[in-house]
C-alpha positions in Angstrom: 9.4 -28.5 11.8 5.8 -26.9 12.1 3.7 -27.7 8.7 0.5 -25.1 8.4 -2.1 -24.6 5.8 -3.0 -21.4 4.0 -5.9 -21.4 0.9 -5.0 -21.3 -2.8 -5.6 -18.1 -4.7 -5.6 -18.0 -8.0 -1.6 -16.7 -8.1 -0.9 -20.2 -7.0 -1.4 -21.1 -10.5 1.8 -20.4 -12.2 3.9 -22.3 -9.2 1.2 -25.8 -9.2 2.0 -25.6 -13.3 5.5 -25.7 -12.9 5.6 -28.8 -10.5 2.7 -30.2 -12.7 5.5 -29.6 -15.5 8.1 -31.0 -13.2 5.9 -34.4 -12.7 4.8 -35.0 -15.9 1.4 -34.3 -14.9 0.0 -30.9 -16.0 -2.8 -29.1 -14.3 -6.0 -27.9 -16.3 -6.4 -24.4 -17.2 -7.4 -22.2 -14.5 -11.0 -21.9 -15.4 -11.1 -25.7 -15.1 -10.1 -25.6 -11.1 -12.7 -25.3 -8.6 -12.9 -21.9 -7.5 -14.9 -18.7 -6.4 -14.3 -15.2 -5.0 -10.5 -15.1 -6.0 -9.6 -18.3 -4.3 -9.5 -22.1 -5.7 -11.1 -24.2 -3.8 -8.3 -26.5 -1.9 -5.4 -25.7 0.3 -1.4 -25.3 0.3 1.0 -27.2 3.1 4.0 -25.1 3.7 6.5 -25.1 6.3 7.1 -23.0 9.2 9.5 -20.8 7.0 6.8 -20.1 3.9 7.8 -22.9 1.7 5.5 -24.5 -0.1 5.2 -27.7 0.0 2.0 -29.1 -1.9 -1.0 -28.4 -2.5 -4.4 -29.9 -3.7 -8.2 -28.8 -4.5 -11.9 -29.9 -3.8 -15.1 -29.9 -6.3 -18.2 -29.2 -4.7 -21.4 -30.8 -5.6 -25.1 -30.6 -5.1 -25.1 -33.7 -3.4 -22.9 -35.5 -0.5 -19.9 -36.0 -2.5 -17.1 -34.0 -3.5 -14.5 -34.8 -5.2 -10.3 -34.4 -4.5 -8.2 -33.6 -7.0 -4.6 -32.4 -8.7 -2.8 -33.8 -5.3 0.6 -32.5 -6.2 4.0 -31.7 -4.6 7.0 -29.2 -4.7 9.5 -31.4 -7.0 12.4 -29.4 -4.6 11.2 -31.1 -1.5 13.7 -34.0 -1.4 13.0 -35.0 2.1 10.7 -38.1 1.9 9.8 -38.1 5.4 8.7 -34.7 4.8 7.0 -35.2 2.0 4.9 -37.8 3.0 3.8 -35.9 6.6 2.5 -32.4 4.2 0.4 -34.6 1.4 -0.8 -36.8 4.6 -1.4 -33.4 6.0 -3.4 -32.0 2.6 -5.4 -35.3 2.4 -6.4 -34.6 6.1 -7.1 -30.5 5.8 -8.9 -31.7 2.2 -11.0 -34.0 4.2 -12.4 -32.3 7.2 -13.1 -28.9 5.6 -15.3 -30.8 3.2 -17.1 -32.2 6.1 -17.5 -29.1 7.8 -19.5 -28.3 4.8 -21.7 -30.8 5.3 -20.1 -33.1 2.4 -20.4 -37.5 3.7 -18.0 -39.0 0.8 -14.7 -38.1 -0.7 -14.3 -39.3 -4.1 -11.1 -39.1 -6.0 -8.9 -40.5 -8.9 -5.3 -41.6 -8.5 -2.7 -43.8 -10.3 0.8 -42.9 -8.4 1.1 -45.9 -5.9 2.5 -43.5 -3.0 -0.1 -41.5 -3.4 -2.6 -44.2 -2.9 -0.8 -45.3 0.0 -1.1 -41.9 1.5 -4.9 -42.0 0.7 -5.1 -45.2 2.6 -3.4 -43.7 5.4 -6.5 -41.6 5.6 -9.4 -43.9 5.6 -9.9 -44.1 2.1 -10.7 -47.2 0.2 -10.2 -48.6 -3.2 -13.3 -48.1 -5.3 -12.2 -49.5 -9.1 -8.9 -50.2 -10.9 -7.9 -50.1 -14.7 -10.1 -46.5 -15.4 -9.8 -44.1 -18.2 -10.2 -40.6 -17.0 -12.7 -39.0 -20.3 -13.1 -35.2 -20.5 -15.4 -33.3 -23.4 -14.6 -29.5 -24.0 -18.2 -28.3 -24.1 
């Protein structure tokens, strides 16, 4: 099975807050994603037949970091292998179009231990345990 990646638009939303639902981990509202000219900023796996399969986004900053987030899966997928070659994959796609940019670090957030482990499959390091994620509407 071929695994490709396409760009998230903004219809993406409805289908990413469903398996956000599914997970028990519900995405932000739209105007909270990165995002410009119709697209978010981030990318969807799918397979060779069109089905998605995950999907994640970048924050750009004025500086060399940027920041990976809302990592998350189709709840439908049920093949593990599968699953962990398309997040491996998103991790990957995440990481080298924010280095074509110009971007030297990748910072993100995680607590779900598979997820970490597919993060350390891609070079990434621990940074801190025990956090508390803080956000102030403005």
């Amino acid at each position: 099975m071929n695994l490709y990646w396409r760009f998230l638009n903004l219809n993406d939303y409805e289908l990413l807050s469903e398996w956000g639902e599914f997970w028990r981990f519900p995405l932000p509202p739209v105007d909270f994603l990165p995002q410009s000219d119709g697209l978010f900023n981030g990318f969807m796996i799918c397979d060779d037949e069109g089905l998605e399969l995950c999907a994640g986004f970048v924050y750009e900053t004025n500086s060399k970091v940027c920041w990976m987030e809302y990592i998350i899966s189709n709840p439908n997928m049920r093949n593990k292998d599968l699953r962990t070659k398309s997040i491996s994959l998103l991790i990957h796609f995440l990481c080298e179009s924010s280095k074509q940019k110009g971007y030297k670090y990748m910072f993100t957030t995680v607590k779900n231990k598979n997820l970490i482990n597919r993060y350390s499959d891609n070079g990434f390091s621990i940074g801190t345990k025990g956090t508390t994620e803080m956000i102030k509407i403005l």
